[in-house]
N, C-alpha and C positions, 0 to 999 in steps of 0.2 A: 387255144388262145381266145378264139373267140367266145367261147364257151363261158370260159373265165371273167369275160368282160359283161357278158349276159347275165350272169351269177353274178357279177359285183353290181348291175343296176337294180338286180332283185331283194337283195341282201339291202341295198342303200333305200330303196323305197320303203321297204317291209321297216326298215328302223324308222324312217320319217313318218312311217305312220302308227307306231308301236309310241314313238318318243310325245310325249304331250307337250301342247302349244304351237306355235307358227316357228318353223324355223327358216332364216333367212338364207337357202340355201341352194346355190344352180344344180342344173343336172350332173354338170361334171365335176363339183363339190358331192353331189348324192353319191356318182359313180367312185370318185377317187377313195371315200369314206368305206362306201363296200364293199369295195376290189382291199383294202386295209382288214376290213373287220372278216372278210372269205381268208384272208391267209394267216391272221390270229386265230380263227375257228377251224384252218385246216392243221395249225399248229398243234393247236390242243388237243386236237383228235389223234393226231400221230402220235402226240406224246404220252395220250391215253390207248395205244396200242388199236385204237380204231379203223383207221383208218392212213391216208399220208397224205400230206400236206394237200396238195390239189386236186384231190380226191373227193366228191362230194359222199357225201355221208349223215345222218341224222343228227348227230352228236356235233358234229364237226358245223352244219348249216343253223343249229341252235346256238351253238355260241359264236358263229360268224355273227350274227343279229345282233345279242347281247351284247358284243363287241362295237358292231356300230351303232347302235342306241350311245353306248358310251362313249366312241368317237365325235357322235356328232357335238352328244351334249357340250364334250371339249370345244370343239368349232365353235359354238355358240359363246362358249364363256370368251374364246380367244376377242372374235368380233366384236359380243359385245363390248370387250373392255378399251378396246381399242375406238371404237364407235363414241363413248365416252369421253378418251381422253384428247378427241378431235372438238367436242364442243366446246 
């Protein structure tokens, strides 16, 4: 478990700093985003016979990433638009 949580700050940072621009984002937004994007990426890996779900693995840690680069971006659009319709 702990392992897990360690893998999801590593996974959330490596996207924060892969994703381009500032993103408005605490640590436990970083962590929640990928501890999400570690079990999309151990999904896919299981489902590509690689590996299983919380498993780490190459294939499985690349697109845990890819997964949160695209989670965060979502985060960002969420905030943003909402940050918007406050002004």
């Amino acid at each position: 478990m702990i392992g897990f949580v360690i893998a999801g700050l590593v996974i959330g940072a490596l996207a924060r700093l892969l994703k381009p621009g500032k993103q408005n984002l605490g640590v436990l937004a970083t962590l929640l985003l990928g501890l999400a994007g570690s079990v999309i990426g151990g999904v896919v890996a299981n489902l590509l016979g690689t590996g299983g779900v919380f498993e780490l693995n190459v294939l499985g840690f690349i697109v845990a990433v890819i997964a949160a680069v695209a989670l965060i971006g979502v985060a960002e659009g969420i905030v943003g638009s909402r940050r918007k319709e406050l002004r």
